[in-house]
N, C-alpha and C positions, 0 to 999 in steps of 0.2 A: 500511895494509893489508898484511897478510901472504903468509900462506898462503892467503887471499881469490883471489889472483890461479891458484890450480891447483886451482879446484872450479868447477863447473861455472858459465858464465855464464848470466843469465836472457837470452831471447830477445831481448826488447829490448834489453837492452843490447848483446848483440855485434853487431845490427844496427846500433847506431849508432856503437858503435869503428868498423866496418867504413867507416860514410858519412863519419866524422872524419879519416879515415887518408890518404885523400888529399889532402885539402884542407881547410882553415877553414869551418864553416857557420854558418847561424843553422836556430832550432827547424824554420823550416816548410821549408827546402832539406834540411834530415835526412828530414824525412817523406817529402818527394818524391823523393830518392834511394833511400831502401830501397824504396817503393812500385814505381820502376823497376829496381830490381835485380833485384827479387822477382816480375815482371811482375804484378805486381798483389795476389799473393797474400799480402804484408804491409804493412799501413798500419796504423802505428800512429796511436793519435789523438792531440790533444793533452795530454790526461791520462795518459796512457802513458809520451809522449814527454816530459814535465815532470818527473814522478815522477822517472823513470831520470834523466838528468839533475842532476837536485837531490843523490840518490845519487849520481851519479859526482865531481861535484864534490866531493863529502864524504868519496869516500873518495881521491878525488887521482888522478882517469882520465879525466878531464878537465877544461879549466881555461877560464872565462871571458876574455872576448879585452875591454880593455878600450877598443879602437878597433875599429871596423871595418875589416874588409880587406878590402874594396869599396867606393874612394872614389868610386862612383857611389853609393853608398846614401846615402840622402838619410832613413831612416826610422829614428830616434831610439830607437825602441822594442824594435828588433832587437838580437836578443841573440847574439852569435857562440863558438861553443867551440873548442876544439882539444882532440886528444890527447897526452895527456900521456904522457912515457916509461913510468911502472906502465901506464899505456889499453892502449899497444903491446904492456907483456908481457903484460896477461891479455887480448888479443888475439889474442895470438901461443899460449900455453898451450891455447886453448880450441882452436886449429885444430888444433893436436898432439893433442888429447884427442880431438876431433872423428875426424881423419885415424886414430888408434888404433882408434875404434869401428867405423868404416865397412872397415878389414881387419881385425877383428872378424867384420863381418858379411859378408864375402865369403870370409873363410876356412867360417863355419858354412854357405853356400850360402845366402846371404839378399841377397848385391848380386851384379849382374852383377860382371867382373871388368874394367877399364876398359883 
């Protein structure tokens, strides 16, 4: 992945670099994380959340964990990811790009100014 990592990320995925970035998860502690980040206003589903995912793995922004890192889990079936260093930079790129738009839109009189 290249130049991948300075165009725009799709929604779900930088929701879940974001749930990755502090800690190790599996599919359904991702969901439940943006869901409470977001108070409510993004739940992705499990199809959403799979797809992206599948994709990130493929293109190397995040990487399957091949033990759990929660030696209380007892469920075989849990699948755990981390972010990988390119996750971080087109993590980090999007916020830039993000942060760019938003005094964009506060220079044109369209955000408060904070």
């Amino acid at each position: 992945m290249d130049d991948q990592t300075d165009s725009p990320l799709p929604g779900a995925v930088f929701h879940i670099l974001i749930a990755l970035a502090d800690r190790d998860r599996h599919g359904y502690s991702i969901m439940q994380d943006v869901a409470a980040r977001t108070g409510g206003k993004v739940k992705l589903s499990p199809g959403t959340l799979y797809s992206a995912i599948r994709r990130m793995l493929e293109q190397g922004m995040v990487e399957e964990l091949s033990e759990s890192p929660d030696p209380s889990s007892t469920d075989e079936r849990r699948r755990y990811y981390r972010i990988t260093r390119l996750g971080k930079h087109a993590a980090t790129a999007e916020v830039a790009r993000l942060s760019a738009l938003v005094k964009q839109a506060r220079a044109a009189g369209l955000a408060p100014n904070a």
